[in-house]
C-alpha positions in Angstrom: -41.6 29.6 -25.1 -40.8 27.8 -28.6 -44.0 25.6 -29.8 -40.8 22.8 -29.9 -40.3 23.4 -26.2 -42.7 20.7 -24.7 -41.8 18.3 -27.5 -38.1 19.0 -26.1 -38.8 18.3 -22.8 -40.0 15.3 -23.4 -37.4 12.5 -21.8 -37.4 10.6 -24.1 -36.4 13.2 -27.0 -33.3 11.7 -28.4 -29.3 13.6 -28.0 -29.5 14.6 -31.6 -32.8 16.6 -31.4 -31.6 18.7 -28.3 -28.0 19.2 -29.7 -30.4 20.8 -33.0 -33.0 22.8 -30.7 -29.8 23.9 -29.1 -28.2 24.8 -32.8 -31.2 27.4 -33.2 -30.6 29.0 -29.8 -33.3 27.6 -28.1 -32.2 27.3 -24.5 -34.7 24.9 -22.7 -33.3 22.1 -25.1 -29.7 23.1 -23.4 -31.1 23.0 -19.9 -32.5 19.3 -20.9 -28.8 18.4 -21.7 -28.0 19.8 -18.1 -30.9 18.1 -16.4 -29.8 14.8 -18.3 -26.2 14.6 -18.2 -25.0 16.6 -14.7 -24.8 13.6 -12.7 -22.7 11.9 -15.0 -20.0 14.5 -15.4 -20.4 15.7 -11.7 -19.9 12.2 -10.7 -16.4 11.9 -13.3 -15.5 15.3 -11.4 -15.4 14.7 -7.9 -14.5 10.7 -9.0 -11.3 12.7 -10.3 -11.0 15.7 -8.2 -12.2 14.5 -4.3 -13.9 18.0 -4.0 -17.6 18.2 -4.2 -18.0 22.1 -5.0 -14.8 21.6 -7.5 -16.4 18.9 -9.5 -19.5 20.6 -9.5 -17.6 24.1 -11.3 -15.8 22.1 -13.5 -19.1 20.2 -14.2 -20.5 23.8 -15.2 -17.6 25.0 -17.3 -17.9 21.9 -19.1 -21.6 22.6 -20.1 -20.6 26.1 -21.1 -18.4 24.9 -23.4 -20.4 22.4 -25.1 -23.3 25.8 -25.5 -20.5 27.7 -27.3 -18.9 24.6 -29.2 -22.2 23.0 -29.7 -22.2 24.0 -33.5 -18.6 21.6 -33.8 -20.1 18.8 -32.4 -19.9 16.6 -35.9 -22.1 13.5 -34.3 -24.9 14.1 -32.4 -25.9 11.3 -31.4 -22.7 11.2 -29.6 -23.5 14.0 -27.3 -22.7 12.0 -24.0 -18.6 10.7 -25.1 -18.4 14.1 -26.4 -19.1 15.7 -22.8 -17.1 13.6 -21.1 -14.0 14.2 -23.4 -14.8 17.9 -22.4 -15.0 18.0 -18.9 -11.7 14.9 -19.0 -9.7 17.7 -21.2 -10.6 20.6 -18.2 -9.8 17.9 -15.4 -6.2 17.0 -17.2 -5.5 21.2 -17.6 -6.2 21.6 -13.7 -4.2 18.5 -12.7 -1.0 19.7 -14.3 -1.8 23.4 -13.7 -2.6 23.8 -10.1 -1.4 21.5 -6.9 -4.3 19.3 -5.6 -5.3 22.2 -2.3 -4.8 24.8 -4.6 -8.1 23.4 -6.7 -9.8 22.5 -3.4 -9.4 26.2 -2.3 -10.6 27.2 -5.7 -13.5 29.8 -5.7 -16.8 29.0 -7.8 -17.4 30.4 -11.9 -17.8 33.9 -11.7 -20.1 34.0 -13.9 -22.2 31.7 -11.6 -21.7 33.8 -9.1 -24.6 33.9 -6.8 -25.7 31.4 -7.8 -25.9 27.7 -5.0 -24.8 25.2 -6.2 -25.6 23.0 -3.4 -29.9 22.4 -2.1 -28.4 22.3 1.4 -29.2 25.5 3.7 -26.8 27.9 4.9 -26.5 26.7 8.4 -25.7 23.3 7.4 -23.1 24.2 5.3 -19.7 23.4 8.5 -21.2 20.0 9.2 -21.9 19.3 5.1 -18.3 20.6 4.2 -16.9 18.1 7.0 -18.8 15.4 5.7 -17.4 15.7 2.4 -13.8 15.6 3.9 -14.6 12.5 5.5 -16.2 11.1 2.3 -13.3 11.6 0.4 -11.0 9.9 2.7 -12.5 6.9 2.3 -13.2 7.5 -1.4 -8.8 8.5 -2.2 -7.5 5.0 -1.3 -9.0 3.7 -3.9 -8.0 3.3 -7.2 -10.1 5.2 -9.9 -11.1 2.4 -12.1 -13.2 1.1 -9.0 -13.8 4.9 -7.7 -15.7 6.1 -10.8 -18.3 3.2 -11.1 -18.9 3.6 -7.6 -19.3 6.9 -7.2 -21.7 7.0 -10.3 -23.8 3.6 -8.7 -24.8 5.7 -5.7 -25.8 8.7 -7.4 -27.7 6.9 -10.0 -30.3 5.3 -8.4 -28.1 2.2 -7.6 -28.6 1.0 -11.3 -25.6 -1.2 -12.9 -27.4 -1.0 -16.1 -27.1 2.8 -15.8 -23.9 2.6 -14.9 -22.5 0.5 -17.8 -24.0 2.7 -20.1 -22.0 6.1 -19.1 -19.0 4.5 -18.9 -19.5 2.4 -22.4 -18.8 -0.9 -19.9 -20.5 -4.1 -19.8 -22.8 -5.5 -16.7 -20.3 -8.0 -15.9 -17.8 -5.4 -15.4 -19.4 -2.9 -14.0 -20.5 -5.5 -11.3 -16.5 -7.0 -10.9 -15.6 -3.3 -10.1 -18.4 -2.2 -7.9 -17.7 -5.5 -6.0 -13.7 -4.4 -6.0 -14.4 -1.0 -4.7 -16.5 -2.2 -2.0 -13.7 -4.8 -0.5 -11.6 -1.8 -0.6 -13.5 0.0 1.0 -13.4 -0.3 4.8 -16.3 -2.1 6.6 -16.9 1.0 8.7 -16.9 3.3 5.7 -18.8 1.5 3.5 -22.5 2.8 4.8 -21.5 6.7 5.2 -20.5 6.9 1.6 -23.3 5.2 0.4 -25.6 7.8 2.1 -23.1 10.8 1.5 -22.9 10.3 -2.2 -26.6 9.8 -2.5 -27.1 13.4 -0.9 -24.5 15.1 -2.9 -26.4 14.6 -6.4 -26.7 18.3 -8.0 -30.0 19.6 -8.1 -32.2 22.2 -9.9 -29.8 24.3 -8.4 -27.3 23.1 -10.8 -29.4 24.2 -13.7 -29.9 26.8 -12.6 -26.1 28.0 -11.9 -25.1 26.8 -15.5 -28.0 28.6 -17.7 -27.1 32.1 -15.3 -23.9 31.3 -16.7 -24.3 31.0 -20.4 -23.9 33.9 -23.2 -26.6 36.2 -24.0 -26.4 35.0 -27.5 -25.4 31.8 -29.0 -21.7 32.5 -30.0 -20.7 31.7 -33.8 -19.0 28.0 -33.4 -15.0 28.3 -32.8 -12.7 25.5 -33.1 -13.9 22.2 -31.6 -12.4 21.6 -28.2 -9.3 19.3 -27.8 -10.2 16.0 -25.8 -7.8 14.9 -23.9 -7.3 11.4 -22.4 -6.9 10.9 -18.7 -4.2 8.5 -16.8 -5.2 5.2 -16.0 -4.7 4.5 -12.3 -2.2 1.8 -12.2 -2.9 1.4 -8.3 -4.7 -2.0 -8.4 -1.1 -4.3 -9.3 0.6 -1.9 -7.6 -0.9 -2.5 -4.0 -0.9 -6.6 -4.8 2.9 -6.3 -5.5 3.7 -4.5 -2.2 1.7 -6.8 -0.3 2.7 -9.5 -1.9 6.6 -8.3 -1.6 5.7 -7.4 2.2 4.7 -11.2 3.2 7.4 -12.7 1.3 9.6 -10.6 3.2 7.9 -11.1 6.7 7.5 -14.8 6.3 11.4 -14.9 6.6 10.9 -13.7 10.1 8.7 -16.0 10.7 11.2 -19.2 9.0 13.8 -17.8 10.4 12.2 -17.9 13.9 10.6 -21.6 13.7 13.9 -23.3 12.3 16.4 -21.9 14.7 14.1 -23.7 17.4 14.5 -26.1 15.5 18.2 -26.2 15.2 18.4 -24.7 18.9 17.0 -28.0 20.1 19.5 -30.0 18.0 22.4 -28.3 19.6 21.2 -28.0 22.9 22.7 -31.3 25.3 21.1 -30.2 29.0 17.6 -29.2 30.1 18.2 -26.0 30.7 20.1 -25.7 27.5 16.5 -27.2 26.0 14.5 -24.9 28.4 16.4 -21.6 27.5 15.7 -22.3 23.9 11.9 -23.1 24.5 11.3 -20.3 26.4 13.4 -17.6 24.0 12.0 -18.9 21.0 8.8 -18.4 22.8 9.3 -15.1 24.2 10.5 -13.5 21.0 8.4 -15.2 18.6 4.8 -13.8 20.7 6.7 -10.8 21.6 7.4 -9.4 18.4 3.6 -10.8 17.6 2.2 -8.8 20.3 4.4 -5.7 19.2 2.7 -5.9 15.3 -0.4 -6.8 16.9 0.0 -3.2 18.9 0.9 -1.5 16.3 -2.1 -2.5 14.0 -4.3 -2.1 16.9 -3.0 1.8 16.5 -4.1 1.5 12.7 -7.5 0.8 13.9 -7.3 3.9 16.7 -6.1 6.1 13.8 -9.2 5.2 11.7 -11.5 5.5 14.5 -10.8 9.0 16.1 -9.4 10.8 12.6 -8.3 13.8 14.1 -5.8 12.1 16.7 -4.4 10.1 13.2 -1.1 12.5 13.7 -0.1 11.5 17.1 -1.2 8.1 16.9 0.3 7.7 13.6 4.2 9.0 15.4 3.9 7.1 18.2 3.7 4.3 16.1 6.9 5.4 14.1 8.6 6.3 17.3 7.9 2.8 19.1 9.0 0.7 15.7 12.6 2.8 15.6 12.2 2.2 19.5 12.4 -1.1 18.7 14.4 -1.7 15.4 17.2 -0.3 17.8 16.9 -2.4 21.1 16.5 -6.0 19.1 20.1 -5.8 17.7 21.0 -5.2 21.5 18.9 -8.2 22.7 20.2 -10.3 19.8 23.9 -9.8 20.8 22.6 -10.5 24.4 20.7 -13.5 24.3 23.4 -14.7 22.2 26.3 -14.0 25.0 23.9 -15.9 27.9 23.8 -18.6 25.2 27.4 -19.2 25.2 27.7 -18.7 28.7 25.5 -21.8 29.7 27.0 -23.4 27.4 30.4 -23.4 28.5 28.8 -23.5 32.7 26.8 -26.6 31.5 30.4 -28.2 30.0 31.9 -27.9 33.7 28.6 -28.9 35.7 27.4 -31.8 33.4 31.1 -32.9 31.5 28.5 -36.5 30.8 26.2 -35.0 28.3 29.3 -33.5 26.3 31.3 -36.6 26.0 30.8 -37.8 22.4 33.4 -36.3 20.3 31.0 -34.2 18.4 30.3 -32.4 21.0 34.0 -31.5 22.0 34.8 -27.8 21.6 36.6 -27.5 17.8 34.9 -30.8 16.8 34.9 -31.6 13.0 31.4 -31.9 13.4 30.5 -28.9 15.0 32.9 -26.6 12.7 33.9 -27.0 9.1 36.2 -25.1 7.7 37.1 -25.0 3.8 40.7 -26.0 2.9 40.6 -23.9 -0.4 40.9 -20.1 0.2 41.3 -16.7 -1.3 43.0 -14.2 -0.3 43.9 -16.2 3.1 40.0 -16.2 3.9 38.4 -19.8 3.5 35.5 -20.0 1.0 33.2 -21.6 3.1 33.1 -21.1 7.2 30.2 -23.0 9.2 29.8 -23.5 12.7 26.9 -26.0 13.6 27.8 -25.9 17.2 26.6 -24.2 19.9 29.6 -21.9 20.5 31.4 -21.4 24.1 32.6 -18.4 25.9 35.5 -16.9 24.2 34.8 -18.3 21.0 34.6 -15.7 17.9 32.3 -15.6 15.0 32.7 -17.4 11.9 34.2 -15.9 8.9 34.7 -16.8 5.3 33.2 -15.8 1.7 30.3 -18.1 2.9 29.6 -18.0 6.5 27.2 -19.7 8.8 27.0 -19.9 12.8 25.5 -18.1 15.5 27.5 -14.8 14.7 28.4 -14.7 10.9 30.4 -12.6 8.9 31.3 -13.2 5.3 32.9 -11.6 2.1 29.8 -12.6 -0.5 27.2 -14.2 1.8 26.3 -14.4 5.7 23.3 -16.7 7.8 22.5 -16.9 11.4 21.6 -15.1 14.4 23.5 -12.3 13.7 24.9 -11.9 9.9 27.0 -9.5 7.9 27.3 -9.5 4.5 26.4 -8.5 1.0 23.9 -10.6 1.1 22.6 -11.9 4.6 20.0 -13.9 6.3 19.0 -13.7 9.9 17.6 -12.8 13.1 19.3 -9.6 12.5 20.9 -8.7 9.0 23.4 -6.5 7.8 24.1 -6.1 4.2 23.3 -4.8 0.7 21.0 -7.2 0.7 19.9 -7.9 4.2 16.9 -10.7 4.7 15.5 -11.6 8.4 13.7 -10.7 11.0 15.2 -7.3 11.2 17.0 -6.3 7.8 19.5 -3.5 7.3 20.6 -3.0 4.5 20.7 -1.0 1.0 18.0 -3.3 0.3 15.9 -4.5 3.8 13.5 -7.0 3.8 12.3 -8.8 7.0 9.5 -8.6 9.2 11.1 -5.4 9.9 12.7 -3.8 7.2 15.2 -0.8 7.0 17.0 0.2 3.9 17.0 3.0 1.3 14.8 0.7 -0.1 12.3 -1.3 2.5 10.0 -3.9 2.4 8.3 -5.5 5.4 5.6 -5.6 7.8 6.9 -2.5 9.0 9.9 -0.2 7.2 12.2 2.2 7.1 13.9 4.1 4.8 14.3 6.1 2.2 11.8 4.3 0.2 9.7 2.6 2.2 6.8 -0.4 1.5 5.3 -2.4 4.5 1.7 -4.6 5.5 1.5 -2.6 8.2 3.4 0.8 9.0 6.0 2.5 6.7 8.3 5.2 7.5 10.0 6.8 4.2 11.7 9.6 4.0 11.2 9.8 0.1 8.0 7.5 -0.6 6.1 5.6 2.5 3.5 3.2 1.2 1.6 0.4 3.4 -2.0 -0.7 4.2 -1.8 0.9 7.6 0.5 4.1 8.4 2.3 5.6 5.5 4.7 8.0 7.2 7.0 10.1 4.6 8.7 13.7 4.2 7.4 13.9 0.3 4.5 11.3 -0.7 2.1 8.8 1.2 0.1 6.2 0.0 -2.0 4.7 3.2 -5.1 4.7 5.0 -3.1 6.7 7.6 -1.3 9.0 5.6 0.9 11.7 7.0 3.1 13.8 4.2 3.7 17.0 1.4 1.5 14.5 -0.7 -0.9 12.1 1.1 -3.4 9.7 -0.6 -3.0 11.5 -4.0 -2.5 10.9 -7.9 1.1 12.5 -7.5 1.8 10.3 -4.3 0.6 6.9 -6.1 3.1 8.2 -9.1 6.1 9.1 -6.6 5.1 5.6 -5.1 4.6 3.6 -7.9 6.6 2.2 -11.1 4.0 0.6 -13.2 6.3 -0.7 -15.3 8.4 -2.7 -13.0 5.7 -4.7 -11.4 6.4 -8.0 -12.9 10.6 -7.9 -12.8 9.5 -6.9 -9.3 7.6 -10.0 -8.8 10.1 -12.1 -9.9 12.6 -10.5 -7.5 10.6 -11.0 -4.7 10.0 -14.6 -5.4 14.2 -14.9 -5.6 14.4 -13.3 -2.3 11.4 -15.6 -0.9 13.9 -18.5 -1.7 17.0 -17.0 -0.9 15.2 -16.5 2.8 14.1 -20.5 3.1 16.9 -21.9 1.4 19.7 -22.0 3.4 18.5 -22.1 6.3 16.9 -25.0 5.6 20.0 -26.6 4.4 21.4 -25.1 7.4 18.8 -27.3 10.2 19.2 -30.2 7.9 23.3 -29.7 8.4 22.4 -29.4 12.5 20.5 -31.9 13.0 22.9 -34.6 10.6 25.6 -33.6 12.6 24.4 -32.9 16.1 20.8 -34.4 16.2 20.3 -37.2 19.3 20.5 -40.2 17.8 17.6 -43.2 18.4 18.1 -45.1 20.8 19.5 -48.6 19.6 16.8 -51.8 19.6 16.6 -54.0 22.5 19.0 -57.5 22.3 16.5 -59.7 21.7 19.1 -63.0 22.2 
C-alpha cells in the first residue's frame, strides 16, 4: 500500500486529491471515488432506467470510464457533475439504442462477471427481483423531476441537505419536490418504497465489482467523454391539463343533467308529468354515479390484487362500451314515454293545458326563424314538451328535445357540428355522452376523447381511458400502442416513450384555452336555453288577494 493510502482514505480528503492519487495509478484513491459517489449515480440510474441490476451496470461502466478518462478531467474539484454527465451520456445512448425490456433483460459487465452486485443471498434473489417490479410500479407514474430527489432521499440517509447538494438544488426545492412525489405517490405505496429503496443501496459489493473491472494498467488518457443532456420530463403540466380538460368536460354531464330538471319541471303541467321528471332525473343522475363510482371501485381492485390488473382492467372497458351503447337507446326511450304522457295527459286532464301556451304549435312553445337559407330556418327552438307524432327540430341553430342542425344542435338528443346534450353527435360533440371527431362529456368518444371515461383513438379521461392510439387517465389507461395510467395495459405502458406518444408539451396552454371555450360553450346555452323555458312556460305566481 502507497504511504498516501491512509491519508486517502480519509473522508474528508477533498475530489481533487483522489482524482490526483488516481492520476499516479494508485487505485485505493479510485475505490474512495466508488465508495463516495455509487449511491449518487446508482440512484440517477435506476431514477432513469426502473431496473435495479441495470442502473447498477450502468453505474459501473460509468466508473470505468472516468478510471480511463480520469487524465481529461480539466477541473477536479468538479469530479461529482463530471460523473453524472458520464453516466447521463451512457443512460441517453441506451434509451435511443435499445427498447425499455431489451435493457431490463440486459446481462451484467462482463468484465464484472462474477462478481454480485447485490449483498442479498442467493435464495432470496425470486422474492428480491419481485419486489423490485413492484417498486418500480409505483416509482414509473411519476414524473422524474419528483422521481430522482426521491429516490436519492431514501437512499441517503433521508438527508435533504444531502440531497440538494447532488443535484446542485436548493433546500426549498428539494423539499417542494420530495413533498410532490409523495402526493403522487399512492397512500398504500408510499411505505414499501420507502423501505425497498433503503435496502437496494449498493454495497461493498459494488466496489468490489467495479475495481474487478478496471484495466490492469492505467490507460494513457483518450479524448474526454461527450456529456450529454437528458430530457426533461414534461409529465407534471401534462397530467394537470388532462385533468383539468377531463372535469371541464364531465361537469357538462353534470349541467346538463341539473338544468334539464330544471327545465323538465317548467314544461311539465300534471303530477305525473312532474313525478316522471323527478324520478328520471333521479334515476339517471345516481345511476350513471353509481356506474363511475363502480368503475373506480375497479381502479382500486386493480391496484390491490396486481396480477388480476388485466381482467379487471377489460371488464372495465367492456362494461363502459356496454354502456356508451345502451344510453343512446334509453335516451331515445325515455324520450318517446315523454311524449307519450304528454299527449295521454292532454286527453285525460284538457284543464291543465288550457292557456294558449300550452296549445300544441303555440308561439310560445315553438319559434321558428322567418329568415332562412337554403329553405332551412336559421334558428329552430322548441321550448315545449313535444306530443306524439311530433318531429324534431331543425335549423342552422336548433334546440328541443330531439335537435338537429346545420352549424349547431342542444338538447336531449343533438346532432351537429357542434352539439350539446344528453347524447351528442357531432365534430364537436359536448354532453353527457359525446361522439364525435372531438368527444367531450362525462363520457367521451371521439378520435380524440376527453372525459371521465373515453374512447377513441386518442383517448384522455379522470377515470378509465380506452385508446386505440394513446390511452391516458388517472385510473385505467387501455391502448393498442402507449399507456400512461396507474393501470396500464399496452405495447408501451407507464414509459418515457408512452408519456411522449401521450403528450405534446408544447400545446399545453392553447390546450387550456380550448378547454376553457368548450367549458363555456357546455353552460352557455343551456342556460339561455332554462331561462327561454321557464320565461315562456314557467307557472306563473299566483295573483295577490283583493284586499277591497
Amino acid at each position: 500500500m502507497n504511504s498516501r493510502t491512509p491519508a486517502l482514505l480519509d473522508p474528508a480528503t477533498s475530489d481533487a486529491d483522489l482524482v490526483a492519487a488516481c492520476r499516479a495509478g494508485e487505485r485505493a484513491a479510485f475505490a474512495r471515488i466508488v465508495e463516495r459517489y455509487q449511491r449518487l449515480l446508482c440512484s440517477l440510474a435506476y431514477a432513469a432506467t426502473g431496473s435495479l441490476s441495470e442502473s447498477e451496470d450502468v453505474a459501473q461502466e460509468t466508473f470505468i470510464v472516468a478510471w480511463s478518462e480520469m487524465g481529461r478531467l480539466q477541473e477536479p474539484a468538479k469530479l461529482r457533475p463530471w460523473l453524472c454527465g458520464i453516466l447521463r451520456h451512457k443512460l441517453g445512448r441506451l434509451h435511443r439504442d435499445r427498447d425499455r425490456s431489451t435493457m431490463r433483460a440486459a446481462a451484467g459487465m462482463e468484465a464484472a462477471e462474477g462478481v454480485a452486485t447485490t449483498d442479498l443471498p442467493v435464495p432470496e434473489q425470486v422474492g428480491h427481483e419481485e419486489e423490485q417490479r413492484l417498486l418500480w410500479r409505483a416509482l414509473a407514474q411519476l414524473p422524474e423531476t419528483y422521481r430522482e430527489p426521491l429516490v436519492l432521499y431514501y437512499r441517503e440517509n433521508r438527508s435533504i441537505e444531502h440531497v440538494a447538494g447532488e443535484l446542485d438544488l436548493t433546500e426549498d426545492a428539494v423539499k417542494q419536490r420530495l413533498a410532490r412525489g409523495r402526493k403522487l405517490l399512492q397512500e398504500q405505496a408510499l411505505a414499501f418504497v420507502e423501505g425497498a429503496l433503503a435496502r437496494t443501496t449498493p454495497g461493498k459489493a459494488f466496489t468490489l465489482g467495479v475495481l474487478a473491472a478496471l484495466p490492469a494498467l492505467l490507460p494513457v488518457p483518450a479524448k474526454a467523454a461527450g456529456v450529454g443532456a437528458a430530457v426533461v420530463a414534461h409529465g407534471s403540466m401534462a397530467a394537470k391539463t388532462t385533468g383539468l380538460a377531463a372535469v371541464l368536460a364531465s361537469a357538462s354531464g353534470v349541467v346538463s343533467t341539473v338544468l334539464q330538471l330544471r327545465v323538465g319541471l317548467d314544461q311539465a303541467r300534471t303530477g305525473r308529468e312532474r313525478r316522471l321528471v323527478v324520478v328520471t332525473t333521479a334515476v339517471v343522475f345516481f345511476g350513471c354515479l353509481a356506474f363511475i363510482g363502480a368503475i373506480w371501485g375497479l381502479r382500486v381492485a386493480a391496484l390491490r390484487w396486481w396480477e388480476q390488473r388485466a381482467v379487471l382492467a377489460v371488464a372495465a372497458q367492456a362494461a363502459i362500451v356496454v354502456f356508451i351503447v345502451a344510453w343512446p337507446v334509453a335516451i331515445v326511450r325515455l324520450m318517446a314515454c315523454f311524449r307519450r304522457l304528454r299527449s295521454e295527459e292532454r286527453r285525460l286532464h284538457p284543464a291543465s293545458f288550457q292557456a294558449e301556451r300550452d296549445r300544441v304549435g303555440s308561439r310560445a312553445g315553438t319559434y321558428r326563424s322567418r329568415a332562412a337559407l337554403f329553405g332551412v330556418p336559421l334558428v329552430h327552438v322548441r321550448f315545449a314538451s313535444p306530443d306524439e307524432g311530433e318531429g324534431p327540430v331543425f335549423g342552422w341553430i336548433a334546440g328541443g328535445d330531439r335537435a338537429y342542425g346545420l352549424l349547431f344542435a342542444w338538447g336531449g338528443w343533438a346532432v351537429a357540428p357542434v352539439s350539446v346534450g344528453a347524447f351528442a353527435v357531432g365534430f364537436l360533440a359536448v354532453g353527457a355522452v359525446g361522439l364525435g371527431v372531438i368527444g367531450l362529456g362525462t363520457f367521451g368518444v371521439g378520435l380524440l376523447a376527453i372525459g371521465s371515461m373515453a374512447v377513441g383513438l386518442k383517448a384522455y379521461a379522470g377515470i378509465s381511458a380506452l385508446g386505440w392510439f394513446v390511452a391516458r387517465s388517472n385510473g385505467f389507461g387501455v391502448a393498442r400502442v402507449a399507456a400512461d395510467a396507474p393501470v396500464a395495459l399496452a405495447e408501451h405502458a407507464n414509459t418515457p416513450a408512452a408519456l411522449a406518444l401521450a403528450v405534446d408539451p408544447n400545446a399545453q396552454q392553447n390546450q387550456m384555452i380550448v378547454y376553457g371555450v368548450i367549458a363555456l360553450a357546455v353552460i352557455v346555452p343551456m342556460v339561455l336555453y332554462a331561462q327561454a323555458v321557464r320565461r315562456r312556460l314557467g307557472t306563473p305566481r299566483p295573483a295577490p288577494p283583493d284586499r277591497r
